[in-house]
Phi, psi and omega in degrees: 000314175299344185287286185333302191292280197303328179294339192288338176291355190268309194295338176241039199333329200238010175284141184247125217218148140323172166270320190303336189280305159328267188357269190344304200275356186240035188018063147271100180232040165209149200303339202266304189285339179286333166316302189278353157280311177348274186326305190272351164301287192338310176260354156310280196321319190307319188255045159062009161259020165216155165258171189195112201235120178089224163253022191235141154238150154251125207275144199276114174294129195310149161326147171250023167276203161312138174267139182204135187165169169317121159256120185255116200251146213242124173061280181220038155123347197290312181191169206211152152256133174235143178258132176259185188288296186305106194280331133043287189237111188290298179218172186238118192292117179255086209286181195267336173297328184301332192286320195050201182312008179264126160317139129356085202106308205299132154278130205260169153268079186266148165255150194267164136244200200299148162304099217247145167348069176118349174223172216312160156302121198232153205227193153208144172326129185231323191230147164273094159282352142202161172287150180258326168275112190263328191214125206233084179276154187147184208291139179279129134217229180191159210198097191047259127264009168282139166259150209180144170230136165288130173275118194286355173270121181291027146272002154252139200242357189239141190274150194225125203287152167239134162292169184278345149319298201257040172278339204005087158071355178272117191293173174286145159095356160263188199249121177223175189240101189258159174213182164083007184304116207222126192212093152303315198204149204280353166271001179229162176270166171307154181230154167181180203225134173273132168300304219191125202248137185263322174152184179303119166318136189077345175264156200295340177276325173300309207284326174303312188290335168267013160284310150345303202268340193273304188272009148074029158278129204293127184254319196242148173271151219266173179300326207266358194247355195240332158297321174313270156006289177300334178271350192272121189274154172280323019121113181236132206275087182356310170305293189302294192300342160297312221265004191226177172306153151266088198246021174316326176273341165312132169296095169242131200183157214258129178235116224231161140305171212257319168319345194275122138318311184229135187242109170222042159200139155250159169216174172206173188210152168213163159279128180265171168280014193238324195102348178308188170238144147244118182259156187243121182231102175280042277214139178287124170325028209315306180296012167257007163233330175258065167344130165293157204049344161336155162302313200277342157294342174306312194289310167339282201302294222291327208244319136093324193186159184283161177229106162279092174286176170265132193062012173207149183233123193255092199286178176291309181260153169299155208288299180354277174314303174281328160285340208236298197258353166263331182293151173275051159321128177321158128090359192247127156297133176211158176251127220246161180236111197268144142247116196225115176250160191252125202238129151291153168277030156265356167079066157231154210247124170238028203170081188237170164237144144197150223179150214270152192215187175218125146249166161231120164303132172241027152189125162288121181240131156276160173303327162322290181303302167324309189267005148288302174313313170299310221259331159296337177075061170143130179152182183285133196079029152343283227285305173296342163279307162334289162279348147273054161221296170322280193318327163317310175307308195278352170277307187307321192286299207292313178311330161246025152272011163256027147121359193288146181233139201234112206249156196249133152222113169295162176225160188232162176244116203250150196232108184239158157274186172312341187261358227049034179242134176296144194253327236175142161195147226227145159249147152341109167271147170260124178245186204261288176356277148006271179294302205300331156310309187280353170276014171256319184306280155000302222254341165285293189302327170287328190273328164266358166265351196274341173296294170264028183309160178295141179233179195272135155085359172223175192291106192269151206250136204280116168226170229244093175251170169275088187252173171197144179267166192304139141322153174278131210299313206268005150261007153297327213265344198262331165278315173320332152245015157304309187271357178292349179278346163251016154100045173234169195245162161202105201261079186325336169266353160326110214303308211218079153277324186314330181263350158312307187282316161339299190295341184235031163241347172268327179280317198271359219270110156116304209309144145316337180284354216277297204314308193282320172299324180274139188137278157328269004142309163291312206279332194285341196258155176273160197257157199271121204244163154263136193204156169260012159250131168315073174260354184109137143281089205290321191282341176267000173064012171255149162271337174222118210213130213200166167237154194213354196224036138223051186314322180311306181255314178257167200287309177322343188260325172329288183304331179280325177299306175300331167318263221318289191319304194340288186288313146350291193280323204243010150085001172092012165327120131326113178264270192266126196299154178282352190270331171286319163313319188290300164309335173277334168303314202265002172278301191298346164262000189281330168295307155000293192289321190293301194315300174326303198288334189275320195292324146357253133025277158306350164276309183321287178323286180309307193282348160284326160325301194290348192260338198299335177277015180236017211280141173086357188269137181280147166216143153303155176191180160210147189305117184236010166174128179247173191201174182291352215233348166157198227243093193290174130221176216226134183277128177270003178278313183261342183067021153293129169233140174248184155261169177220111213254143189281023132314324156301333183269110173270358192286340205189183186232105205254156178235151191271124192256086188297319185325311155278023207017046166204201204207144211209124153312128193283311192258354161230019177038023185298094201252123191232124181228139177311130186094335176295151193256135165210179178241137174201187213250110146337127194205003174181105213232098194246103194298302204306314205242025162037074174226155174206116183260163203228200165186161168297155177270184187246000000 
């Protein structure tokens, strides 16, 4: 409905309307929906898109400042959007002639022009208002007498001159960091001074630093936050462990990646004298070392999330904390934050506490020894691995008959050597070992946003929730025929697409298209955020879902554990105002986004490593993506995508058919389709400018 209420004002920019009138144009006549418009006029006036003189609203005449926002340059540079502050205008379309002198990130100055028919509002860059990038790393190299770095993030497309002066000690062929960076005019390149020699272009400590640098993540902790730290004892004090439960003799114990550092959930199970379960979601105590405002908390909030590189970890805390005084480590008291419920064996919750504890784990289990443990029937905790995982089974079933929909993305696993160069790479089995963690975590993350839902009679309290929105009707209706071209079904006007999609994520589950359908299909949907507004999580089928049980690596669960005690303990005292939750929301998710796009990045890289030595060698693959200029595929052993540039198809002259996803030969009416399985030849592989091109095989 709010959706509706904007388009009408939009489409009637200068209408001044009664709420009765509203009604009228939105056919609303029965009491309950005329209620919930009162309510979103209401809060469009509230969020400044409507005005409201009397009893008539209006749409809010746009601002006469400066348009100003974020400019986002889309793939390797052809063109961009900046979103402005006015939500008004959603994005403003930027062609590349258009950017002048503007970065990737930057905040820009735009002017709009007229708007043309059927397309986005399109504008140009006039002022840089601030840079997002201070420093721009990649490989030196040299040209006559010029000096120049290639950038490796390809979204910057113009190479940036060094003097010859301004080298300070670095040769061709190293990996630098420039800075000091200066761009008068879009007809001449960026100028800068190199800063900072990272190591040889291509070794794994350069590469790791310049990923670091490209996405503008903190690599190192500053001295006052690792002094901070250094002064925090492991030695947990008698006075603390009287003030909390004492679950130290319980079987509680870690089930991890066989690679994992910092372990910051445990669980346990008992049997009642009822038959019930009472389960333990054990969760590290982060927020009993990391004081608000504290240094180390600055940096935590700044940094927002853990970064998984392949073979590095760039963490939220210093390793003192996340590996050592915070990990739930075997054999160590440590101090924990519980959620412990009490479940029927139909998994419904009649019962939970949750409430700061002290435990000691008494074993780190990988997933591996857990599903050895599942599928042989004997090892340690045998009985108690057993019955969370049945109980687990039953927790997953009831989520997805109430609508969770569970998208398959693969993942891959890298084998590296002493240098870091990958020997080997596996994709990821996801096992009942796996889910059995992750549907305990879930059932922890519900219980403690279902804790603070607003209740009647009591104060509602500003909090951190996981939300994910509704899909966009009109990328729902472009997969539905995406998957009808591969000959699967889907229906977009359906009351309950979550079982639409469950039923055709279940149809494709072992196929080769399953990557490439989940994929589509992840792309269709809108993405899952932190907000102190309540909306539901739609891919997971909850109404109320907060994250709690990693404190260690994001900064959003730090904050919910100090929400939650607060409130528990202080009686429902407000700690944080909603507009500062709200500014922590919207970094953490935007940190979020980086980390994804840097670990991305870092999977590319190693699987462009690992092909340059395969280079004239055949692969199985499927087709994952098509575009005007040729063709991806997706390798299916590495899950490496290469191109297949349509210059390479010598068979025929083929032309791109958005309609169908695919691309069709003029002279042999030969059709290559999104989804398709073919084989094809490795024939060119470029580290630099981190590309890999294929050709068909014959």
């Amino acid at each position: 409905m709010k959706k509706e209420i904007k388009s009408l004002f939009k489409k009637y920019p200068s209408l001044r309307i009664k709420l009765k009138d509203v009604a009228k144009k939105l056919s609303i006549n029965d009491e309950y929906s005329y209620s919930d418009l009162k309510h979103f006029l209401h809060q469009l006036t509230e969020e400044g898109f409507l005005t409201r003189e009397g009893k008539r609203y209006q749409l809010k005449k746009l601002s006469e400042d400066k348009l100003i926002g974020r400019l986002q340059i889309i793939g390797q540079g052809d063109y961009g959007f900046v979103s402005l502050k006015d939500f008004r205008i959603k994005d403003v379309y930027i062609s590349r002639k258009n950017m002048n002198t503007a970065f990737d990130g930057d905040l820009v100055e735009v002017i709009l022009f007229a708007k043309k028919s059927g397309k986005s509002v399109e504008g140009e860059v006039v002022n840089i208002v601030e840079r997002k990038r201070k420093e721009i790393a990649g490989a030196l190299h040299k040209t006559n007498s010029f000096y120049f770095i290639a950038p490796d993030d390809e979204k910057i497309n113009r190479d940036i001159y060094v003097p010859a002066d301004k080298l300070n000690g670095a040769k061709v062929g190293d990996k630098v960091v420039v800075g000091n960076i200066v761009w008068r005019s879009q007809h001449l390149n960026p100028e800068g001074i190199v800063i900072e020699i990272l190591g040889k272009a291509g070794t794994y400590d350069a590469e790791i630093a310049s990923i670091a640098r490209e996405f503008n993540l903190s690599y190192k902790f500053p001295k006052k936050v690792l002094n901070e730290v250094e002064s925090i004892s492991e030695e947990i004090p008698p006075s603390e462990i009287k003030k909390r439960l004492d679950l130290r003799i319980k079987n509680i114990f870690t089930i991890d990646p066989e690679d994992a550092k910092d372990f910051d959930d445990a669980v346990s199970i008992d049997i009642l004298p009822n038959k019930n379960y009472l389960v333990g979601i054990h969760i590290a105590d982060v927020s009993h070392y990391v004081k608000d405002d504290s240094p180390v908390y600055r940096e935590a909030l700044q940094r927002g999330t853990s970064v998984y590189l392949v073979g590095k970890v760039i963490p939220m805390l210093p390793e003192k904390l996340s590996n050592t005084i915070c990990s739930l480590v075997p054999g160590k008291d440590r101090l924990a934050f519980s959620v412990i419920a009490e479940l029927t064996t139909r998994g419904k919750v009649v019962d939970y506490q949750i409430l700061k504890s002290v435990i000691n784990s008494k074993r780190r289990f990988t997933y591996d020894e857990v599903q050895e443990i599942i599928e042989k029937g004997k090892g340690d905790f045998y009985s108690d691995i057993v019955l969370l995982n049945e109980f687990s089974k039953t927790l997953r079933q009831k989520r997805m008959k109430k609508g969770s929909i569970n998208f398959f993305t693969p993942e891959v696993v890298f084998k590296l050597d002493k240098n870091g160069v990958p020997v080997e790479i596996k994709i990821k089995e996801v096992r009942e070992s796996h889910n059995l963690i992750e549907e305990l975590m879930l059932l922890a993350n519900q219980i403690i946003a279902e804790q603070m839902k607003p209740q009647k009679n009591k104060t509602e309290v500003p909090f951190v929730y996981r939300v994910h929105d509704l899909p966009d009707k009109e990328k729902i209706f472009e997969f539905s025929r995406f998957v009808k071209s591969l000959g699967y079904h889907f229906d977009p006007n359906a009351a309950n697409k979550s079982i639409q999609f469950q039923n055709l994520l279940e149809e494709v589950k072992g196929t080769e298209e399953e990557a490439v359908v989940n994929e589509i299909a992840i792309r269709s949907m809108a993405k899952a955020i932190y907000s102190t507004k309540n909306i539901g999580h739609y891919g997971l089928g909850f109404k109320h879902y907060t994250h709690f049980t990693s404190p260690i690596r994001r900064f959003p669960d730090l904050i919910v554990h100090k929400i939650i005690y607060n409130y528990i303990c202080n009686n429902s005292e407000k700690i944080y105002s909603a507009e500062v939750l709200e500014e922590i929301c919207s970094h953490a998710s935007m940190q979020e986004r980086n980390a994804i796009n840097s670990e991305r990045l870092s999977v590319k890289l190693k699987q462009i490593e690992y092909l340059k030595g395969k280079v004239g060698q055949e692969f199985h693959g499927v087709i994952s993506g098509i575009t005007h200029f040729g063709i991806f595929v997706e390798l299916s052993q590495t899950l490496a995508e290469g191109l297949i540039r349509f210059k390479d198809l010598e068979d025929d002259y083929y032309t791109f058919d958005e309609k169908s996803y695919s691309i069709i030969g003029k002279r042999t009416g030969r059709k290559l389709r999104l989804g398709d399985k073919v084989n094809v030849q490795v024939i060119r592989v470029d580290e630099e400018k981190r590309t890999i091109d294929f050709i068909l095989s014959r």
